[in-house]
C-alpha positions in Angstrom: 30.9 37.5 84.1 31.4 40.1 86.5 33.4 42.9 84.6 30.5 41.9 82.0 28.1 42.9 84.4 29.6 46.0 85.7 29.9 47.4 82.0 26.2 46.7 82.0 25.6 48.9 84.8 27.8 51.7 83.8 26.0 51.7 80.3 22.7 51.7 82.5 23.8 54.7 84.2 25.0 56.6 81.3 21.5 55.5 79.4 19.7 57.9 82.6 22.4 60.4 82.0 21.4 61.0 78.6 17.4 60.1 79.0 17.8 63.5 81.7 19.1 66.0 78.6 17.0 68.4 77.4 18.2 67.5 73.5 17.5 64.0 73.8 13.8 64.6 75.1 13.0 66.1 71.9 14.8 63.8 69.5 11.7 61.0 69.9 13.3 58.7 67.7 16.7 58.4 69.2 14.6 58.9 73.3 12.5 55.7 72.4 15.8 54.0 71.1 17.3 54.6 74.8 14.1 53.8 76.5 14.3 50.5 74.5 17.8 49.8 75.5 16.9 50.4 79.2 14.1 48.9 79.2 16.5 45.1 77.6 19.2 46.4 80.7 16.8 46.9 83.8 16.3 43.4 84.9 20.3 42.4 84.6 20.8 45.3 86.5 18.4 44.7 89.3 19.3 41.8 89.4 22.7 42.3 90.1 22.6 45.2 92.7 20.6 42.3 94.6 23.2 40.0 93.9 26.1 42.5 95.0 23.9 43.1 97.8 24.0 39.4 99.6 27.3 38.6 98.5 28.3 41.7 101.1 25.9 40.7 103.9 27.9 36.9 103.3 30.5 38.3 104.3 29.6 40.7 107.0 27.7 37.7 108.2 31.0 35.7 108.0 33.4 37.9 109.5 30.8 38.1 112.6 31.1 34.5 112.9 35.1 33.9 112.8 35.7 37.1 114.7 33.7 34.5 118.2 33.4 38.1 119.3 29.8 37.5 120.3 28.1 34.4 120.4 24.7 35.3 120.2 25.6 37.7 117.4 27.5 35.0 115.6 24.2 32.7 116.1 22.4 35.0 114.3 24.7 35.1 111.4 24.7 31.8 111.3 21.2 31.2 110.7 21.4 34.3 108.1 23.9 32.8 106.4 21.9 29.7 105.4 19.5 31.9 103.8 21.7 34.1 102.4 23.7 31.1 100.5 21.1 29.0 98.6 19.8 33.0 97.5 23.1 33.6 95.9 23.2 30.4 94.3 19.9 31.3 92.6 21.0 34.6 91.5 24.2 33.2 89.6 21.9 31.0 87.9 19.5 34.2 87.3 22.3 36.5 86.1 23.8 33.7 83.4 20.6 33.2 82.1 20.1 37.2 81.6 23.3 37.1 80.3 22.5 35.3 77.2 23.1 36.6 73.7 18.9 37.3 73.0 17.6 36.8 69.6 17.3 40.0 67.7 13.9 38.8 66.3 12.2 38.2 69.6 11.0 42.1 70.1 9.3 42.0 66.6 5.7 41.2 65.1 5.3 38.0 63.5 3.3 35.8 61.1 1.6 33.1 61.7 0.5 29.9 59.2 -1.7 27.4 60.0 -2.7 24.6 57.8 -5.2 21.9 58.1 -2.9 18.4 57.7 -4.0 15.0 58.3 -8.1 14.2 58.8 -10.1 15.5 56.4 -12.7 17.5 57.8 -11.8 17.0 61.3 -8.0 18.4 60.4 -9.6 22.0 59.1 -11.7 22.1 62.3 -9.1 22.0 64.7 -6.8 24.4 62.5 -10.0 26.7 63.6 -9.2 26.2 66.8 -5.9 26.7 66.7 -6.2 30.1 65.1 -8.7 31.0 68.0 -6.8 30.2 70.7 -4.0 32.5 69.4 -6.7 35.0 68.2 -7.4 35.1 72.4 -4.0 34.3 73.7 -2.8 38.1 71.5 -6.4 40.1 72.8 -5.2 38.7 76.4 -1.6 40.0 75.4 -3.1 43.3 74.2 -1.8 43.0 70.6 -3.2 43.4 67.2 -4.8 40.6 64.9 -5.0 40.7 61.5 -6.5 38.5 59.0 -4.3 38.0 55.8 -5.3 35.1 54.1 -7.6 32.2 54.7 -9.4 29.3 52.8 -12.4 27.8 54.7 -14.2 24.6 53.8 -17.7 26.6 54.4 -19.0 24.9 57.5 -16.4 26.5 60.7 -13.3 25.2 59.5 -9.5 26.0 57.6 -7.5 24.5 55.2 -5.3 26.8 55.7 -5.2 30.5 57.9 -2.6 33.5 57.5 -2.7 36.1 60.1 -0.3 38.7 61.9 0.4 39.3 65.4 1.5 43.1 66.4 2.2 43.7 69.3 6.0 44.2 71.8 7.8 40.8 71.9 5.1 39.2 69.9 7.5 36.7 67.7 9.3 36.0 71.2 6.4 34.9 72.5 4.9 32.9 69.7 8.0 31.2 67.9 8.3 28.3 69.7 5.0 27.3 68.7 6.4 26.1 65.2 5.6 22.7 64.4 2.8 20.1 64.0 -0.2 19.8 66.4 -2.0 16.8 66.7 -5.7 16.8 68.3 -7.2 13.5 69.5 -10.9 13.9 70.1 -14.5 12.8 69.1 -14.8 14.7 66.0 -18.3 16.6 65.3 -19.6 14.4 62.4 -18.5 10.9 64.0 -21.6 9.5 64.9 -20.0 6.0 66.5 -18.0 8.5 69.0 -15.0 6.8 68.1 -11.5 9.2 69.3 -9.6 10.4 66.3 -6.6 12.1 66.1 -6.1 14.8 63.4 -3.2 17.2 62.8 -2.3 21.0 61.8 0.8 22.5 61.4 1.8 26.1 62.8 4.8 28.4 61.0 5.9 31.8 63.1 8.0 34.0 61.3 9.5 37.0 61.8 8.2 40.1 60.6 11.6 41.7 58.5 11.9 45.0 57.4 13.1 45.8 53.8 16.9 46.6 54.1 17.5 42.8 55.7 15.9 41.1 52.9 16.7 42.6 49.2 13.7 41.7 46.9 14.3 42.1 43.1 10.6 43.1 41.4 12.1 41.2 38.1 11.8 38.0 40.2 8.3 38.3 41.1 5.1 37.5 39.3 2.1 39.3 40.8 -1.6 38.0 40.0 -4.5 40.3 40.8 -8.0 38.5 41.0 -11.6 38.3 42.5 -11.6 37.5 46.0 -13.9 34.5 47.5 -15.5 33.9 50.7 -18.4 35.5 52.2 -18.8 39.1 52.8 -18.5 42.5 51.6 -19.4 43.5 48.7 -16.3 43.4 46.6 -16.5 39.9 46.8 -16.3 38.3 43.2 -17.3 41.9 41.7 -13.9 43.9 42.0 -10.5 42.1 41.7 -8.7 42.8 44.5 -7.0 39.9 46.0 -3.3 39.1 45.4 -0.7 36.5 44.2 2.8 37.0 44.7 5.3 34.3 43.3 8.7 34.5 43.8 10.2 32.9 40.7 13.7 31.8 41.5 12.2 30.7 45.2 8.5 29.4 43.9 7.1 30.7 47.1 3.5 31.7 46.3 2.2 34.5 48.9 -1.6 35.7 48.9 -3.8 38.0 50.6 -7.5 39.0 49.5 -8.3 40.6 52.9 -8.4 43.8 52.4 -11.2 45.6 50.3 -7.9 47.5 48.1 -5.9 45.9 46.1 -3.2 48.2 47.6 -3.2 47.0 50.4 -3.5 43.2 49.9 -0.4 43.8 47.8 1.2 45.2 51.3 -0.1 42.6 53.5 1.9 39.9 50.9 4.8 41.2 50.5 5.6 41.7 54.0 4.4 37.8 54.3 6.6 37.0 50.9 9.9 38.9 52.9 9.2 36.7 56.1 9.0 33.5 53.8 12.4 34.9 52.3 13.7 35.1 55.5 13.4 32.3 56.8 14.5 30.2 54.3 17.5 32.3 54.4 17.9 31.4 57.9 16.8 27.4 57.3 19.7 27.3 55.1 22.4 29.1 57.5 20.9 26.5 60.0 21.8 23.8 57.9 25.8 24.6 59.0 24.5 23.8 62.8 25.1 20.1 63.9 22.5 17.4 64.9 24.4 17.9 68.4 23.7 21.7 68.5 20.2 21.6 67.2 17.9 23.3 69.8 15.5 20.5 71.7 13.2 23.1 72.1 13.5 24.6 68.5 14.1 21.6 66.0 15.0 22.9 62.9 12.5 20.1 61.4 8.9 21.8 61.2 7.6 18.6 60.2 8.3 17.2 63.6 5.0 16.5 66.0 5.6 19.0 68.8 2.5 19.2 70.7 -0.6 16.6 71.5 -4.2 18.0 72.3 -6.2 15.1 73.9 -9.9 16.2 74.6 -11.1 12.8 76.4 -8.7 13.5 79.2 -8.0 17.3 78.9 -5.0 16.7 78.9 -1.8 19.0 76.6 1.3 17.3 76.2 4.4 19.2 74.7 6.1 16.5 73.6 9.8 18.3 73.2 9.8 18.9 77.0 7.9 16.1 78.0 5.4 19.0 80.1 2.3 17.6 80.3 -0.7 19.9 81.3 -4.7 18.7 82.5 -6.0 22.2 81.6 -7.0 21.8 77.8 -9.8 23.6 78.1 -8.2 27.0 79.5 -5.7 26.2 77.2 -7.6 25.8 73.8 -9.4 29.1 75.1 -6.4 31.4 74.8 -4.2 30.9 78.4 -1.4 30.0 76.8 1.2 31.8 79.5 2.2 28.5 81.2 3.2 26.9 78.8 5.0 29.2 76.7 7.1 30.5 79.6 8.3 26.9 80.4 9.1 26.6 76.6 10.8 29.8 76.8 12.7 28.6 80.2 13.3 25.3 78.9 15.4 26.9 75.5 17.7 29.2 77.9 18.7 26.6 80.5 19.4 24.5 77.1 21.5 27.0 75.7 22.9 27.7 79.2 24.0 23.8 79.3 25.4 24.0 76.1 26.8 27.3 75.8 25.0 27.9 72.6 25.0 31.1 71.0 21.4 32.0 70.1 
């Protein structure tokens, strides 16, 4: 770990080198690549210099005390010592988990499906929700929302809600958030106020550029029709919306947001490239063991992951057992709490296993 870890610091070094030279400041492209790559090495490197720096004053601390040269001094190293131990423990720990191979995926944009499942009316409602509370959680993030594709039952509810999140490290953020949510609450039109419990399920994918997934235009058939939904006056006049069906997959993409047909065609085939994607990955997955499978990440989207209970704000995250009595700051868009426990619950996993990510 350590010659690791001094390589990392050399390559640090040399990344300031070349950020300093003249040539490099005016080549943008290949400045913001090195600003990226310092950017993923700072914190190892910080880390380490601290680690590098206890692990000398353990042993100055040390030497003080077996030298019995001074016993007051040797008191006083004692009692640093203590400190200084439990601190270096924690940095190890620290420095492994940096250490981990990082998924190349996590710096991008990503998509995000969410469809109404079990309960009727009550099922679409909540999918709402859902897509608020990431809607707030990316404008508290700072990133960019946008709409792609949505079919609403007309009275504040989704069958089903496409959007994109733009923004640094938005899929890293977002992808562990896969999976089915189920809402138990009083629903709107129950008038015997009678708890039901309702479900959506939430896909993140990756946004992928072209070169990693080769598209062949023979495979696709592309529909262009009137768009639905209130609003702008395009609506059912000008055909502008967009099917995209993959034939030898039968993944169907769509996107009638836009007001050009252009650019709905845009919008769905970066969707139809992320759908590709990850199906391509699904199946490489497939190879990975039962016993390998992430606890955090099951590979089984199918699988409940999270419980909203309104009666008792109260958030359970079932695949870590994390339970949470802050709903309401929850469903409004604070979502950092939990993700970052998801997020540290996946590395010590992988730490424990020594997976590969």
């Amino acid at each position: 770990m350590l010659n690791n870890l001094e390589k990392i610091v050399e390559r640090f070094e040399e990344i300031n080198e070349e950020l300093s030279k003249s040539e490099n400041l005016l080549d943008h492209q290949k400045y913001a690549k090195l600003n990226k790559e310092r950017s993923d090495l700072e914190e190892v490197v910080s880390v380490y210099k601290e680690y590098k720096e206890v692990c000398k004053n353990i042993e100055g601390n040390r030497e003080l005390i077996y030298s019995k040269a001074d016993p007051e001094l040797a008191e006083i190293a004692q009692a640093e010592l203590e400190e200084l131990e439990p601190r270096l423990q924690t940095l190890e720990e620290e420095l492994k988990m940096l250490l981990l191979p990082k998924d190349p995926n996590d710096s991008k944009d990503c998509f995000v499906e969410i469809r109404a499942g079990t309960g009727g009316e009550e099922a679409a409602l909540f999918a709402a929700d859902l897509f608020r509370m990431y809607s707030r959680y990316a404008e508290n993030k700072g990133w960019k929302t946008e709409l792609i594709d949505m079919n609403d039952t007309g009275i504040g509810g989704f069958k089903e809600v496409v959007f994109s999140l733009q923004g640094e490290g938005a899929y890293g953020e977002m992808k562990f958030e896969s999976g089915v949510h189920r809402v138990q609450r009083v629903p709107q039109t129950e008038a015997s106020g009678r708890v039901h419990t309702s479900a959506a399920s939430v896909v993140v994918l990756p946004e992928v550029e072209d070169v990693e997934v080769e598209i062949n235009q023979n495979d696709l058939k592309i529909d262009i029709y009137r768009s639905g939904g209130a609003g702008g006056q395009n609506v059912n006049k000008v055909e502008t919306a967009v099917r995209i069906t993959h034939l030898p997959t039968g993944i169907v993409v769509q996107c009638q947001d836009e007001r050009s047909q252009l650019k709905n065609r845009q919008k769905a085939m970066k969707v139809l490239r992320a759908r590709l994607y990850d199906k391509q990955m699904e199946e490489q997955n497939k190879e990975v063991t039962a016993q390998r499978r992430s606890m955090v990440r099951k590979g089984d989207r199918s699988d409940k992951i999270r419980t909203y209970n309104f009666p008792q704000n109260r958030v359970t995250d079932h695949r870590i057992g994390l339970t949470l009595y802050n709903l309401a700051e929850i469903i409004d868009g604070n979502l950092d709490e939990l993700i970052e426990k998801l997020k540290l619950a996946d590395r010590t996993e992988k730490l424990q296993q020594g997976l590969q990510v």
